[in-house]
C-alpha positions in Angstrom: 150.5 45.9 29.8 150.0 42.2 31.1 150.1 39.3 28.8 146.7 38.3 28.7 146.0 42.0 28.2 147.8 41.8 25.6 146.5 38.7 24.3 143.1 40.1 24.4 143.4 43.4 22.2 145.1 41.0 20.0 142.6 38.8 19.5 140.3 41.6 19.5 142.2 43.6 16.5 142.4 39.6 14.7 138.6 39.5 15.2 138.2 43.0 13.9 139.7 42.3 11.0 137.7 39.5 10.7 135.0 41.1 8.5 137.6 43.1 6.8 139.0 40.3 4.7 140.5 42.7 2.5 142.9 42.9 5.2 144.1 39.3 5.8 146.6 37.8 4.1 145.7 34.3 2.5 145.5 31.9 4.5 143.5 28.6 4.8 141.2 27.8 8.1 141.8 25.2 10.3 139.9 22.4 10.0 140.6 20.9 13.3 140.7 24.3 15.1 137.2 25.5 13.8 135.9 22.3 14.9 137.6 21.9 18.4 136.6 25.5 19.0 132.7 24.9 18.7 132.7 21.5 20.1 134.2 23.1 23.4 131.5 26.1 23.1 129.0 23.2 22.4 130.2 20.8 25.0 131.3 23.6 28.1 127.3 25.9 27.2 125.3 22.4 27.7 127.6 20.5 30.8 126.4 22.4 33.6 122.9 22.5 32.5 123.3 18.8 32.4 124.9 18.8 35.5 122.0 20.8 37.3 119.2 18.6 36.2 121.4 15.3 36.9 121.7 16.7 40.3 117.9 17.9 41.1 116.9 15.0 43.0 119.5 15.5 45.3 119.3 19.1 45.5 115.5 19.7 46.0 114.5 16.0 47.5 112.4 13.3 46.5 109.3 15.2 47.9 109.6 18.6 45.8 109.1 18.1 42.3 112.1 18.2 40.1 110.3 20.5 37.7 111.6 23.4 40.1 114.9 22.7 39.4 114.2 22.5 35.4 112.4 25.8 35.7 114.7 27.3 37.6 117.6 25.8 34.8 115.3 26.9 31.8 113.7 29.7 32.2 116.0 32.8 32.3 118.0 30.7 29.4 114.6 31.3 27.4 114.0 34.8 28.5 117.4 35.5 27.4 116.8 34.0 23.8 113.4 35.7 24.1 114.8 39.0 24.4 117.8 39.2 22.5 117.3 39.2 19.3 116.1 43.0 20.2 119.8 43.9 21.9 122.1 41.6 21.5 123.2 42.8 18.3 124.5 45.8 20.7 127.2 43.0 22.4 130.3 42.2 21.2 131.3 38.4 21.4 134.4 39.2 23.1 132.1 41.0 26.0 129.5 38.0 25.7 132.3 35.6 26.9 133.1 37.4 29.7 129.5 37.7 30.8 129.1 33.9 30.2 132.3 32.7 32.3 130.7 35.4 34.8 127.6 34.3 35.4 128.0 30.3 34.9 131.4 30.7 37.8 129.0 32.4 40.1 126.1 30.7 39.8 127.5 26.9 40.5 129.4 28.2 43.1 126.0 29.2 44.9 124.4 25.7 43.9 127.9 24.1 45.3 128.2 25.9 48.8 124.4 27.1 49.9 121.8 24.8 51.8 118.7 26.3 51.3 116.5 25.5 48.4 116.2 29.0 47.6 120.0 30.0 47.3 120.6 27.0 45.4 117.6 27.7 43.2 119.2 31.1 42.6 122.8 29.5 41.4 120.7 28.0 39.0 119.3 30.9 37.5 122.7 32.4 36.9 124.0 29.7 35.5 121.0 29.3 33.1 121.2 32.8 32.3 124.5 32.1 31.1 123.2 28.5 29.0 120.7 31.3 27.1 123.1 33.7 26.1 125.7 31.2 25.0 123.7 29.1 22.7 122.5 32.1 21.2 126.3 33.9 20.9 127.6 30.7 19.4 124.7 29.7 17.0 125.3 33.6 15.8 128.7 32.8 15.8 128.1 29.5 13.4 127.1 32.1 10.3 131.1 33.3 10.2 131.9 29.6 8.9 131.6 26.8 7.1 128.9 24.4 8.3 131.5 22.1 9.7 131.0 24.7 13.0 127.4 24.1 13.5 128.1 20.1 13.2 130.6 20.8 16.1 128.9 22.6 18.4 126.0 20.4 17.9 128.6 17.7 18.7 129.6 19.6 21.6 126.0 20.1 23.1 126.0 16.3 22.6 129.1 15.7 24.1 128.0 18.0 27.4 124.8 15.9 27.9 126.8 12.5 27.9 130.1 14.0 29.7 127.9 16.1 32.8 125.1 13.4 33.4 128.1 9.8 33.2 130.4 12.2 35.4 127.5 12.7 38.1 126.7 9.0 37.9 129.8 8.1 38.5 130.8 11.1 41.0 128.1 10.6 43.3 126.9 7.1 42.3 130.0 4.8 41.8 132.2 6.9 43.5 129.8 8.1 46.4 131.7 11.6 46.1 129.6 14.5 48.0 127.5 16.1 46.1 128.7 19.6 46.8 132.5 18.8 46.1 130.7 17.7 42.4 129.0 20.4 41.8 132.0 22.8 42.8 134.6 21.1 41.0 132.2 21.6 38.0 132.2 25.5 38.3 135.8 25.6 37.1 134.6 24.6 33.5 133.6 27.9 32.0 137.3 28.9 32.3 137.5 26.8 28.8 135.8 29.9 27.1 138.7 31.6 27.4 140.5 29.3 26.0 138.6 28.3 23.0 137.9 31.7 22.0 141.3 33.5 22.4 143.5 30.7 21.5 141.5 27.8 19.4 138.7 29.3 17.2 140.2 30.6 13.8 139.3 33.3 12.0 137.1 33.0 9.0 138.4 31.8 5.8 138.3 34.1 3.3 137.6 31.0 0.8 134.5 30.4 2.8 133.2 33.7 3.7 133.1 37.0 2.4 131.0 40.2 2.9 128.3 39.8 0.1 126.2 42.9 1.2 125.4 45.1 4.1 122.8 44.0 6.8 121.8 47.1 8.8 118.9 48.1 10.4 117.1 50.9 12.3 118.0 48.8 15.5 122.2 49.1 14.1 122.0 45.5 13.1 126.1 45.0 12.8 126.4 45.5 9.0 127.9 42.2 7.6 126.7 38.9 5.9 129.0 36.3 4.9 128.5 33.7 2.5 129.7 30.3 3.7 130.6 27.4 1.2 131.9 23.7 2.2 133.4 22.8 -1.1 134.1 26.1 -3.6 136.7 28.5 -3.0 135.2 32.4 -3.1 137.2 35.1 -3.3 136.8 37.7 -0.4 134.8 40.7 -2.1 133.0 43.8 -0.1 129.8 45.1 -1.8 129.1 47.8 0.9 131.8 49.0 3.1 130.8 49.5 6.5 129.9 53.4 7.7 130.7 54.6 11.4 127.1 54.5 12.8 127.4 50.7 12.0 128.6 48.5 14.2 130.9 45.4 13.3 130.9 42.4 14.8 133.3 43.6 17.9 132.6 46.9 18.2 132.0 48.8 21.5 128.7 49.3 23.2 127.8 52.8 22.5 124.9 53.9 25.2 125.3 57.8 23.6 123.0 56.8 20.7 119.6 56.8 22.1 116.6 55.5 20.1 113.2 57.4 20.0 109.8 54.8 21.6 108.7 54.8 17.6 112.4 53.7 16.6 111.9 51.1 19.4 109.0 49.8 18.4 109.3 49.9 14.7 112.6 47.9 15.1 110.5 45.3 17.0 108.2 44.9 14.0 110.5 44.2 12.2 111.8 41.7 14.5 108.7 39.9 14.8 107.8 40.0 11.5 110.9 38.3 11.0 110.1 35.5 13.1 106.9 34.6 11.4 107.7 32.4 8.8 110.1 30.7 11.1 107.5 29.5 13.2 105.4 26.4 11.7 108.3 25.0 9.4 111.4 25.0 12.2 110.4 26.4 15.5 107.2 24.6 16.3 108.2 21.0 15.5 111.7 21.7 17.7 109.0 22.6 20.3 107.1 19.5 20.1 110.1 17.6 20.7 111.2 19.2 24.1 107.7 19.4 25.5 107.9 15.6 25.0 111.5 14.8 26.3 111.5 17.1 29.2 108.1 15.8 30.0 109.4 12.5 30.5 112.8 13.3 32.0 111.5 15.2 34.8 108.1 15.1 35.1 107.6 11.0 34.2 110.7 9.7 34.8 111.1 10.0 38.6 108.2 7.4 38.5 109.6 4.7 36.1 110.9 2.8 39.3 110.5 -1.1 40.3 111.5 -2.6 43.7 115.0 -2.3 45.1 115.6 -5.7 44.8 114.6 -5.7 40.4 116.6 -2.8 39.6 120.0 -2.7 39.7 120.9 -0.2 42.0 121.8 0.5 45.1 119.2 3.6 46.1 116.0 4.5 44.5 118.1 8.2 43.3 120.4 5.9 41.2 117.6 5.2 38.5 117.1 8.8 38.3 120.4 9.4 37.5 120.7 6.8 35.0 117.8 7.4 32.7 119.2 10.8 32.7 122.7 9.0 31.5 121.3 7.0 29.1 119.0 9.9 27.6 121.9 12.1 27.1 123.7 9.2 25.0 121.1 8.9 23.0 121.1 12.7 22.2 125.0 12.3 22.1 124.6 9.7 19.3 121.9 11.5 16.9 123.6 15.0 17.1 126.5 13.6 15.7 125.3 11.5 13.1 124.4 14.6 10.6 126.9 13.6 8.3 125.7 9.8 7.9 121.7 10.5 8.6 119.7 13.6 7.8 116.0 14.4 8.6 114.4 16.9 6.4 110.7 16.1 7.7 110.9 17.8 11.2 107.3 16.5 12.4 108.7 13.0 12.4 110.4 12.8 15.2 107.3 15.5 17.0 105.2 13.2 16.9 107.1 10.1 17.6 108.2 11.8 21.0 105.2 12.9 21.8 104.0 8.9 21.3 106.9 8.0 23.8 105.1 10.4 26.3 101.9 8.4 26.2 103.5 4.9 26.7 105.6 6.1 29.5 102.7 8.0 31.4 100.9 4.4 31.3 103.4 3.1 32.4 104.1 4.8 35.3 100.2 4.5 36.1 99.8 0.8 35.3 103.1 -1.1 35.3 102.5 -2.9 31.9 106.5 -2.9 31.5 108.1 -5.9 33.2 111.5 -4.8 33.7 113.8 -1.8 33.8 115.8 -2.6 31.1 112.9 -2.2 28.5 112.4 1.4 30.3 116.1 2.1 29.8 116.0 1.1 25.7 113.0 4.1 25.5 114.4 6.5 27.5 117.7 5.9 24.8 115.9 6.3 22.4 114.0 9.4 23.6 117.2 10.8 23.4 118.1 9.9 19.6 114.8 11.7 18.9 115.8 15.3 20.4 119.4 15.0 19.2 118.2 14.6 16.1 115.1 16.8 15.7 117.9 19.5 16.8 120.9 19.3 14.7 118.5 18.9 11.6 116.1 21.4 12.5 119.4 24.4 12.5 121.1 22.5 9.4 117.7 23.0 7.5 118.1 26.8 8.9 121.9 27.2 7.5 120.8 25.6 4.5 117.5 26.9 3.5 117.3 30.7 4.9 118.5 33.6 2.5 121.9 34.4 3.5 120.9 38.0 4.9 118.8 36.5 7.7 120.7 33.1 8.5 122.2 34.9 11.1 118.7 35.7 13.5 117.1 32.6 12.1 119.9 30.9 14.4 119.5 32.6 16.7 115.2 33.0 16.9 115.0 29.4 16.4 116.8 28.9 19.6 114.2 29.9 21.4 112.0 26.8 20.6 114.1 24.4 22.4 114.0 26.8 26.0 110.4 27.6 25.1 109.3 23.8 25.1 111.3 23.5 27.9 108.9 26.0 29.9 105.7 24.8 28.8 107.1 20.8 30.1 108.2 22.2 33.3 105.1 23.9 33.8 103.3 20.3 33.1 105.6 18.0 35.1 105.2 20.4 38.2 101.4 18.5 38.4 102.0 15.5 36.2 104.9 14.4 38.8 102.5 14.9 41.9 99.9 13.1 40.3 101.7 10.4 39.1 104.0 9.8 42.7 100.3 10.0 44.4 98.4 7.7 42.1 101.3 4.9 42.2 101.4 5.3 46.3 97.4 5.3 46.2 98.1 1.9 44.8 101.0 0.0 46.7 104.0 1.1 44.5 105.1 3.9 47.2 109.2 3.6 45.4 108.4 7.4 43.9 109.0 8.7 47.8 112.1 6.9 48.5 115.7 7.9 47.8 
């Protein structure tokens, strides 16, 4: 048997035992482990998503609007989150990780070494594919820990938006490195999963988790529920032991089992009727926010330009590039500041994104602005607002859902970010056109240049 064969099952049989803490000797979790390992989840999920929209002028052209490419980027990431809360349950996380490092590899390579629109369009879809199923997998994968993982991958996602968009700028801005040598380069970064998953992310402490009762449904729900606590010590205790037509959280797919239509649809029921009361208090407000954001970043944004000559750049593209820089530091900034700042009111920072949108869209109509630099401070602070309508919006999850549902609350509410996403794709495919036409209708023909 290889080592990293080896390595595997061994991780495998560690992760098994996982939610078996009867069988663990005491031991206390990593701090700085638990964190490093969501952080990379976090940051290595978000960085080629980043990467991708960063790069969609140049991939698609200043004529095409760069809605395609956040379509393209969003869109099977929210039909993944759409779908699985009916069948991912059936995954192990070891399995998910492969499919992820799959998928992501893959799909930048195709972005990286195809010409036409079409195959590069399709790169992206991989790759977003692989964006869906990872937040979801590693929100889920928050519920196993103390809340210190859910500030890290938050972090992380941070982290990926600052680290992919300042590495483009300065790849293919500063640097003037091709385009395609960026993008492939980039591919390489999945690989981390590996790494973090196998060799960094502890196992859960059984001071801060233990199996409280069993969480099984007619869909064979994997039958745990563990009760996380930042400051008390708990002892590990098991209400209901686990029974062999349950899964645990690393079993094996089992295809033999088939489920009757009635089984089906009854476990969907249940699985929307779930995600009901999720809806107007977490789901919708997250929403708001990235119908807002997106709507400027690629539907508004393209169209916040001056003459050469006032900005200070070097090519029209280079603004592009930068807003998207500065945005991402923003959401950087807020997504890490949970432990200093907390937002319990989630319509806040809705409806002061959506107020954003309206000065913006003027402003690419009527040049009220003077300067650049006041565009750059909004589009900054566009991006405090999403970081921090989304790290509050899961904390208030963690923190206020009953302990038996935590786990799909995670991951349901996930969808709201991909879902707003759509709907400001959708938009900016017209709002770009109109807005590009409207400014070259009146002198200001910079939208057309690169």
């Amino acid at each position: 048997m290889t080592e990293s064969g080896s390595l595997v099952e061994e991780r495998e049989l560690e992760l098994e035992n996982a939610i078996h803490p009867q069988h663990l000797p005491p031991t206390t979790t990593s701090r700085s482990r638990l964190f490093s390992a969501f952080w990379i989840y976090g940051l290595i999920n978000n960085v080629l998503y980043v990467i991708i929209l960063s790069a969609a002028l140049d991939l698609v052209g200043a004529d095409v609007p760069k809605a395609t490419v956040l379509l393209a980027d969003v869109m099977p990431s929210f039909f993944v989150k759409l779908t699985a809360p009916f069948y991912v349950h059936r995954i192990p996380y070891k399995v998910r990780i492969f499919i992820l490092v799959a998928l992501s590899l893959f799909g930048m390579q195709c972005v990286a070494l195809t010409t036409s629109i079409s195959s590069r369009l399709f790169g992206v879809v991989l790759a977003s594919a692989s964006s869906g199923l990872g937040e979801l997998t590693f929100l889920q994968l928050t519920h196993f820990y103390s809340p210190l993982s859910m500030t890290a991958f938050s972090s992380g996602t941070g982290g990926a938006g600052l680290a992919g968009s300042f590495l483009y700028l300065v790849a293919t801005t500063w640097l003037r490195l091709s385009v395609r040598g960026t993008i492939f380069a980039s591919s390489l970064l999945p690989l981390l999963f590996f790494f973090a998953f196998f060799w960094v992310m502890p196992l859960p402490d059984p001071h801060l988790a233990s199996l409280s009762s069993t969480f099984a449904s007619s869909a064979r729900t994997p039958a745990y529920s563990l009760i996380r606590s930042e400051e008390s010590s708990m002892t590990t205790s098991v209400s209901a032991p686990m029974n062999d037509d349950q899964e645990s959280l690393h079993s094996r797919i089992d295809f033999s089992k088939s489920q009757s239509l009635e089984q089906i649809m009854e476990s969907m029921n249940k699985t929307l009727s779930r995600l009901g009361p999720l809806f107007f208090p977490y789901m919708l407000p997250l929403m708001l926010v990235y119908i807002g954001e997106y709507v400027i970043n690629q539907g508004i944004s393209p169209t916040l330009l001056f003459p050469i000559e006032e900005m200070p750049f070097t090519y029209y593209r280079d603004a592009y590039v930068t807003y998207g820089t500065l945005y991402q530091l923003g959401v950087f900034i807020s997504r890490s500041s949970s432990p200093f700042v907390r937002i319990r009111r989630l319509y806040v920072p809705a409806i002061l994104q959506l107020v954003n949108v309206v000065i913006l869209a003027v402003q690419s109509m009527y040049a009220f602005i003077p300067n650049v630099y006041i565009i750059m401070i909004i589009i900054f602070y566009e991006g405090l607002l999403g970081g921090a309508a989304y790290i509050n919006t899961f904390l208030l999850v963690s923190e206020t859902i009953a302990i038996e549902d935590r786990e799909f609350a995670m991951g349901a509410v996930g969808v709201s970010d991909s879902g707003g996403i759509v709907v400001a794709g959708t938009i900016c495919l017209y709002l770009e056109t109109f807005l590009c036409a409207y400014q070259k209708a009146n002198g200001r023909p910079y939208c057309g240049m690169t």
